[in-house]
N, C-alpha and C positions, 0 to 999 in steps of 0.2 A: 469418480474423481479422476481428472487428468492428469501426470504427472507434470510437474514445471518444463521437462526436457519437451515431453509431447506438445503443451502450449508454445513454446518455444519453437519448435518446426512449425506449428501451425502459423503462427506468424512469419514464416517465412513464404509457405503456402498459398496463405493470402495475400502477397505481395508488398506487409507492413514493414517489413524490416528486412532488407538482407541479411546473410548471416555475417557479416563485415562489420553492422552498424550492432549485433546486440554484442555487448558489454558487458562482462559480470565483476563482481566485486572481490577483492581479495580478501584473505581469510582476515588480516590486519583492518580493512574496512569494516568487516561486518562484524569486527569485535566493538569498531568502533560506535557502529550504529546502536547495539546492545548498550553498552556504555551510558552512549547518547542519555537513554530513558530509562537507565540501572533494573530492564526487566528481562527476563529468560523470553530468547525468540523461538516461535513455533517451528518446527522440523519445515512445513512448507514455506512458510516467509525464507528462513533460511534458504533454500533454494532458489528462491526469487531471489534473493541478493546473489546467490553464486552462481547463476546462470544469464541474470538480465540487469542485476541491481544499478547499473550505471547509464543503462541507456538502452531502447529496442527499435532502432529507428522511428516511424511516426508513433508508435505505438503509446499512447498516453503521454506524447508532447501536451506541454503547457500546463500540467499541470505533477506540481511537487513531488513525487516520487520515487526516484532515484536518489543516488549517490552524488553527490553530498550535501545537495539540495534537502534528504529526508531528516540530513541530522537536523533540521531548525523546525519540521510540524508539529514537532510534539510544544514546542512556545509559542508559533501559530494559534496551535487549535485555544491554548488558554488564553492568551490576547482576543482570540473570538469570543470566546465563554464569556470573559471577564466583561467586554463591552456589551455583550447581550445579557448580563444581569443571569447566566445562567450556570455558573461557577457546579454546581451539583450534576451536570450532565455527564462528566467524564468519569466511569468508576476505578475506585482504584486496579491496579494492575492491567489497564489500559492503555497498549501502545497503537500511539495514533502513527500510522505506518502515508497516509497522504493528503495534502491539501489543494484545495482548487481555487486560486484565484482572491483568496484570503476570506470567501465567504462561505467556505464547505469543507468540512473534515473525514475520513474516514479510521477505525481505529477497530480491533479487535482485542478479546480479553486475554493475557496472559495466562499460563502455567492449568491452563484446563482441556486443551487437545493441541493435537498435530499439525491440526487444519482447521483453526477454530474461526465461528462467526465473523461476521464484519459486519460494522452497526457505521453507520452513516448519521451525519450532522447539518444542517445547513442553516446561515443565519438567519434567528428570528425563531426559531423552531422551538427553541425551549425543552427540547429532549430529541434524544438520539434514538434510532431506529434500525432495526437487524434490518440489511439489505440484501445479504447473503446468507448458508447456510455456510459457507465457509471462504477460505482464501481463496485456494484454487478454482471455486464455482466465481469469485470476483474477478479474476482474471480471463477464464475460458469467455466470460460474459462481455467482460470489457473487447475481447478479443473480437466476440463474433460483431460484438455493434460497430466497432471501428472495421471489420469488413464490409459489413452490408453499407459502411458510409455514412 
């Protein structure tokens, strides 16, 4: 497991972000993102919000993410659910942390690890699927494909 700090250089590395464009969130935002979806954030999400949570240069442009764009995925992903007839996919204590494009959710389970799972959604699907073994392997992962282009 990477730390956020290490990914975080790495996207410098790789020429995704200078260190000018990553942005992190203040303590006041990530209480509020918490808020957002009234569930306890994992020790690594948390660092994603206080090292990049506003912005990393190109690094996962376009799709929902950040601050303050992530306060609205979590009513996203059930406007998804709900038009896909799949209302039972999201378990409780599930915070849905990002959305793509209004047809794809990502979300990991609350109050069971550090650096827990990431389960991925996409419309039509009818069930959500572990895509990760954790956050920070989502991140290093998203990192390396946005370098290789």
């Amino acid at each position: 497991m990477s730390s956020v700090r290490e990914l975080r250089e790495r996207l410098v590395q790789a020429g995704i972000a200078r260190p000018s464009e990553i942005r992190g969130c203040t303590a006041e935002e990530i209480e509020e993102v918490r808020a957002t979806q009234g569930l306890p954030l994992p020790r690594v999400y948390e660092e994603f919000l206080r090292e990049m949570g506003r912005g990393a240069g190109a690094f996962l442009r376009g799709t929902d993410v950040f601050y303050p764009r992530v306060l609205q995925v979590h009513e996203w992903a059930l406007d998804l659910l709900a038009e896909d007839g799949a209302e039972t996919v999201l378990p409780s204590g599930a915070f849905v942390f990002l959305s793509h494009q209004g047809y794809q959710f990502m979300f990991f389970p609350t109050g069971q690890s550090d650096d827990p799972a990431v389960y991925f959604y996409r419309e039509q699907a009818r069930a959500a699927q572990q895509r990760f073994d954790s956050f920070s392997s989502f991140l290093a992962s998203s990192i390396e494909s946005h370098a290789r282009g």
